[in-house]
N, C-alpha and C positions, 0 to 999 in steps of 0.2 A: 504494500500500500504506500501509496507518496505523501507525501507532507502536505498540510490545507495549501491549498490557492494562494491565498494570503502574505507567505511566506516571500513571494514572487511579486508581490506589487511596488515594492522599490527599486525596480527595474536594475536588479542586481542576480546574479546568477544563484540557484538554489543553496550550492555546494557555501559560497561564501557565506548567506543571510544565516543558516547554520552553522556556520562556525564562528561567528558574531554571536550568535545567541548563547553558545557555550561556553562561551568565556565570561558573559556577564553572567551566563545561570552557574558556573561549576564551582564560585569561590561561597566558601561556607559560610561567611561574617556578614552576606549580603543575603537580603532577605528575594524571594523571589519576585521579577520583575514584570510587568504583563505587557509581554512582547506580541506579536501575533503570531510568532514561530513556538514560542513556548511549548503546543504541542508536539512539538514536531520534535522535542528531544528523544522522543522515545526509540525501543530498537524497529520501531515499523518504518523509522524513516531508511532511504536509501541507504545504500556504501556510501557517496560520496560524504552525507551528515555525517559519517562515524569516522572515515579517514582519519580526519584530524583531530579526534578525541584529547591526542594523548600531547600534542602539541599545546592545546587550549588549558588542559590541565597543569601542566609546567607552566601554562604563561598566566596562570588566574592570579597568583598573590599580586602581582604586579602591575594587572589589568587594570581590578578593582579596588585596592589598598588604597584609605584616603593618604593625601599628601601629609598630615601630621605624624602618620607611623611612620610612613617610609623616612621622612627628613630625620623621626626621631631613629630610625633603625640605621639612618647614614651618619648620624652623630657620635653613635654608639660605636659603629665599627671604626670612626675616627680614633676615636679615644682610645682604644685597642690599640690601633696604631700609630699613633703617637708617646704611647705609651711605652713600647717594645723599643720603637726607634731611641726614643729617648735613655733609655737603659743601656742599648749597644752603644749608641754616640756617646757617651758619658764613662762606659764600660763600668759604671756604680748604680747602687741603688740609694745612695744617701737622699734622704728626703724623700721616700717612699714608704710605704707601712706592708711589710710583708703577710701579714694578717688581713688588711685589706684585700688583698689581693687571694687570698685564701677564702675569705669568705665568700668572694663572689666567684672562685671557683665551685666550691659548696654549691652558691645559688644554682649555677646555668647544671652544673649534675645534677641537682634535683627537680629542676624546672622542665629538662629536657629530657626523662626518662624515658619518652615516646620516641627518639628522637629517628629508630629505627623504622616507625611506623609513619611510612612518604603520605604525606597528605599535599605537598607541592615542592615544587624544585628548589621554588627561594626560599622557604621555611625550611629545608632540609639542610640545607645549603646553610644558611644563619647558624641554626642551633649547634652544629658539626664547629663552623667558627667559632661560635662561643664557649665551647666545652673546651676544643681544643689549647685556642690561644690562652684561654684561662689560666689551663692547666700547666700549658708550656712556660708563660708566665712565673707560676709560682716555680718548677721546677728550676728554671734559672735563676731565679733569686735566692734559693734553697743552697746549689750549688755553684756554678760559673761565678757569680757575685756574692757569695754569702760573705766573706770577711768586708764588706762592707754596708752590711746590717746595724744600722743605729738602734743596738737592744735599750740604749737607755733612755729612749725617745718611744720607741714604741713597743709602749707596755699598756695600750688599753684593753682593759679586760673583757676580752672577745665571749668569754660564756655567758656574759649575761645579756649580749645580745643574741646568741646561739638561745639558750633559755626562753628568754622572752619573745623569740619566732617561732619556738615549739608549741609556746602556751598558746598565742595568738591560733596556731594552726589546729589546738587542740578543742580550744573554745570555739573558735569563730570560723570552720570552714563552710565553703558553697554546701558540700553536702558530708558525710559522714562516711569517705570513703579511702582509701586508703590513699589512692591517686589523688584525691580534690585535697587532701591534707597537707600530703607533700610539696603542692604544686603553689597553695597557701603559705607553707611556711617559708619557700622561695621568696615570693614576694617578700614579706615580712622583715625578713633577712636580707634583700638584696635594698629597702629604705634605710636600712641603718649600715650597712656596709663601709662605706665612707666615712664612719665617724674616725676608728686607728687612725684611717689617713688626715684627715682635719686636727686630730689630736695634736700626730706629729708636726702640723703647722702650726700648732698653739703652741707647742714644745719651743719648736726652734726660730715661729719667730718673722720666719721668711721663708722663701722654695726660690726653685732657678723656673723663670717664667716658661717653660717647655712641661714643666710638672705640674702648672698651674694652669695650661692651655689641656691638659689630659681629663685633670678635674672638672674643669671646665665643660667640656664634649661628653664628661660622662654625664651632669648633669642637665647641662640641657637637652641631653636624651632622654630622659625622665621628664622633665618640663616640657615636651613638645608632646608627651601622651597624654598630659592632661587634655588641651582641646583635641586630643584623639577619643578622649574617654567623650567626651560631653556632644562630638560628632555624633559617637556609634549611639549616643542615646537617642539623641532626635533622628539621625537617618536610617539606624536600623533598629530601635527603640529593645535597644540591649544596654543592660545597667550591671555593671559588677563593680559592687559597690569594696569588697574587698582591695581590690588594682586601686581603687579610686582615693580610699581612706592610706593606705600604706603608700600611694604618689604623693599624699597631699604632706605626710608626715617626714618623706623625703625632701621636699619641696621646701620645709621649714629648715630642714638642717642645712639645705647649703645657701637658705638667704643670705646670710652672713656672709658668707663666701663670694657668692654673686657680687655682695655689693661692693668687698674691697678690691674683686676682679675689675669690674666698671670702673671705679674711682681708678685704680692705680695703673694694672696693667694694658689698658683700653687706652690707655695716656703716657703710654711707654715708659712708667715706672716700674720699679722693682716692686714685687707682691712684699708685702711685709705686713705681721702683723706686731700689734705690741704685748710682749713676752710678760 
């Protein structure tokens, strides 16, 4: 059986107006659209609708993602790399919090336990990123550069952030399950993550501005999903209020931050703060 008529009235060929219509129906975060092909995803339509399945499905995160994830998912992987760069250029970690850095290895392990289960190319592709770089991360800081670990600057006591993302995950998850727990207490854990590192800025004082450009990108990856969170309510009237509460307690920890970055280094002074 062929696809309705309809499919055909924009004087474009069958095979393409279906493979338009699977890219905007296949991404999961978007609620379904009333196309006039719509029908036509079924397996009654042609081969030609089904070809391209698997291309439209690799290309969904990317199709439909509004602009606030993606710029914050482009922030994110800045910060990553800025991060690395900055380590090998420097060939030290002074001014870094290795615990930081651990704990948001922790996060993306626990976040990304699916990470095996392809739901699209660029999600698979991201999470693979951030597990990895995390982890390689800490490893060199662990070794390649451990004798230059400032232990006497970063000593904040990481359990009781560990702790207090358990509890959080233990009281307050989406559902009662072992997945929605976990995936909770990532969150949780990855708003307070940055504190070691903020620490060690209170510690010492000052950073070299390539460390404070890291911080920086991490944060405003977080800051750009708040108008992600408050998109996906109104346009695909999805609320998760967990993301929402653990962004916004994020958001408070690095005002501080934000605002000596503005004032100083946005003005090509040295990040400093006062010890």
């Amino acid at each position: 059986m062929s696809c309705p008529t309809s499919c055909r009235t924009y004087g474009l060929p069958h095979s393409y107006v279906a493979f338009l219509c699977r890219i905007l129906m296949s991404h999961s975060y978007v609620a379904p659209m009333s196309l006039p092909c719509r029908t036509s995803l079924s397996l009654s339509c042609p081969s030609p609708c089904r070809s391209h399945s698997t291309l439209a499905h690799l290309l969904s995160d990317t199709t439909t993602m509004n602009v606030f994830r993606f710029l914050g998912d482009m922030s994110h992987l800045a910060a990553a790399f800025i991060l690395l760069f900055s380590i090998e250029k420097n060939r030290s970690i002074k001014g870094l919090s290795i615990k930081t850095q651990a704990l948001y290895a922790v996060v993306f392990v626990t976040r990304y336990l699916d990470v095996f289960k392809f739901s699209s190319f660029y999600l698979t592709i991201m999470k693979l990123f951030f597990i990895g770089s995390s982890l390689y991360t800490v490893y060199i800081m662990a070794t390649k550069y451990r004798k230059t670990i400032q232990e006497d600057f970063d000593q904040f006591p990481v359990r009781y952030l560990v702790l207090g993302s358990v509890f959080m995950a233990l009281a307050f998850p989406r559902k009662y399950r072992a997945g929605e727990m976990i995936w909770t207490f990532s969150l949780w854990l990855e708003s307070v993550a940055i504190l070691p590192q903020l620490f060690i800025l209170q510690r010492t004082g000052e950073a070299e501005n390539i460390t404070t450009h890291y911080i920086f990108a991490l944060g405003l990856y977080r800051a750009l999903y708040i108008p992600n969170w408050f998109y996906r309510y109104f346009a695909e009237n999805r609320l998760d209020t967990t993301s929402i509460l653990s962004g916004l307690v994020q958001a408070v920890i690095y005002s501080d931050f934000f605002y000596i970055y503005y004032t100083k280094v946005m003005h090509g002074k040295r990040f400093s703060l006062p010890v």
